[in-house]
N, C-alpha and C positions, 0 to 999 in steps of 0.2 A: 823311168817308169818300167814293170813288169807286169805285163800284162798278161791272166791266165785263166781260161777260158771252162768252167766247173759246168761238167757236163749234167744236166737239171738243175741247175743254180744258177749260177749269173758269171759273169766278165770281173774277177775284180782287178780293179786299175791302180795299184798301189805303188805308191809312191814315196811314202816313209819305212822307213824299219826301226822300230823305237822298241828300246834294249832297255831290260833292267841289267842291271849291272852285278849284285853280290849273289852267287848263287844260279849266276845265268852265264853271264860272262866270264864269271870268274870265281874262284875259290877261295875262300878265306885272305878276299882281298887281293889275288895275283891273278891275272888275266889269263885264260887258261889256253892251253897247245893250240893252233891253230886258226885262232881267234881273227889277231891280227891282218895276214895275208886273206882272209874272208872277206872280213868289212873294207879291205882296202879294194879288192874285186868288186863287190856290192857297190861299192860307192861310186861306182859309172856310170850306175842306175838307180840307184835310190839314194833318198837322205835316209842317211844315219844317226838317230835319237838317242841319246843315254840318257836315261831316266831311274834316279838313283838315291836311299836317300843315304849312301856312302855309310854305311856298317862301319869300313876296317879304313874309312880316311884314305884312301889311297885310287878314287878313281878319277882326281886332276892328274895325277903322276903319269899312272897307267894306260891312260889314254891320250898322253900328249905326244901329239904326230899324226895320231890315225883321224882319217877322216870321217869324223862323229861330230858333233855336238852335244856337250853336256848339259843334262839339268841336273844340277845336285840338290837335293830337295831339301838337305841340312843346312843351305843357307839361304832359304826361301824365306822371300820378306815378310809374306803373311800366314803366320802361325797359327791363327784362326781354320786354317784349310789343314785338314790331316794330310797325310803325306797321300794315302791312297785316293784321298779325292784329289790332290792334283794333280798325280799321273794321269785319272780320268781325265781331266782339266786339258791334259793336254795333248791326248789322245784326240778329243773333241775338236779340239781350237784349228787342229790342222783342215778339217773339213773336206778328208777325201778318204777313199780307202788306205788306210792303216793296218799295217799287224804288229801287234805287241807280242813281247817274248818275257814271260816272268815264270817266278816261280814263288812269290811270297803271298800273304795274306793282304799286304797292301797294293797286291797285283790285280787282285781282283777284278775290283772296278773299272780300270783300266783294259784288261781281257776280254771285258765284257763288250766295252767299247768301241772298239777296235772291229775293222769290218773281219780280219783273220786274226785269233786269240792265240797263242802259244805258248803252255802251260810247259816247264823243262823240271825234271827230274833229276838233280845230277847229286856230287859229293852232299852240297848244302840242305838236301831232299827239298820239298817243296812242302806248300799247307794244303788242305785239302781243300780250301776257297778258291785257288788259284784253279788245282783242276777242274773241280766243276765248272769254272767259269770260264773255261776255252775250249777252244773248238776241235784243237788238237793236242797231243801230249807227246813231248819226245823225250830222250833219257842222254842226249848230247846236244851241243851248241854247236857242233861242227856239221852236225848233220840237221837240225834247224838250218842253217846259215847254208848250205849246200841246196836245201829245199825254194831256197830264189835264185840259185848260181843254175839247179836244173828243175824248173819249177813243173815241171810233167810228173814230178814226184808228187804233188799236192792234191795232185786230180784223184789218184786212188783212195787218196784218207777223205776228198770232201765229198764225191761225186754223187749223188742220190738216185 
């Protein structure tokens, strides 16, 4: 757990780090510079979430080794549930301070959800649902993912 201390706001106490995957983590499918050696840092203190619904097919490959957990949402059993409401879904289900990291339109709901939102900007650009609907916006994953390795960065973007 990472815990960080938002001066006129609250303590949040987070405990997951739940990733979209195409577009956040990675590019057109390849998991981008620096990626790896982060989440494998982070994972001393947090669960690590991939929540994905796999664009380029290649986020079992990519991620086998690091310590994440996938949801691939392309083989989710119930089709009834759009993809964007199950990342909500499962944002919620953990039931504690969460930050999500996305950058699509089905990111939304999920950013929304989430006690810290994290709208990324990179190659893939993002929708403009995804930013409104977070708390913060960054234009790297590396410097997201640095943001709980030195989480005293977070305090200037939330602090009121």
């Amino acid at each position: 757990m990472i815990e960080i201390q938002i001066p006129g706001l609250r303590v949040l106490r987070v405990r997951t780090l739940v990733l979209d995957y195409n577009g956040t983590l990675a590019c057109d499918g390849a998991l981008l510079p620096g990626v790896s050696e982060r989440l494998r840092e982070l994972s001393k203190s947090l669960d690590i979430v991939v929540a994905t619904a796999d664009t380029c097919g290649t986020v079992e490959h990519a991620m086998d080794g690091l310590p994440a957990t996938v949801h691939n949402l392309a083989m989710r059993q119930d089709r009834s549930v759009d993809e964007d409401e199950a990342k909500a879904r499962l944002v919620r289900a953990l039931q504690h301070d969460v930050v999500f990291v996305g950058n699509g339109r089905n990111d939304a709901p999920a950013l929304r959800a989430a006690a810290l939102g994290i709208a990324i900007i990179q190659a893939e650009c993002a929708a403009t649902a995804a930013l409104v609907a977070a708390d913060i916006v960054a234009t790297d994953i590396t410097n997201v993912l640095d943001l709980f390795i030195k989480p005293k960065r977070l305090i200037a973007d939330l602090r009121v």
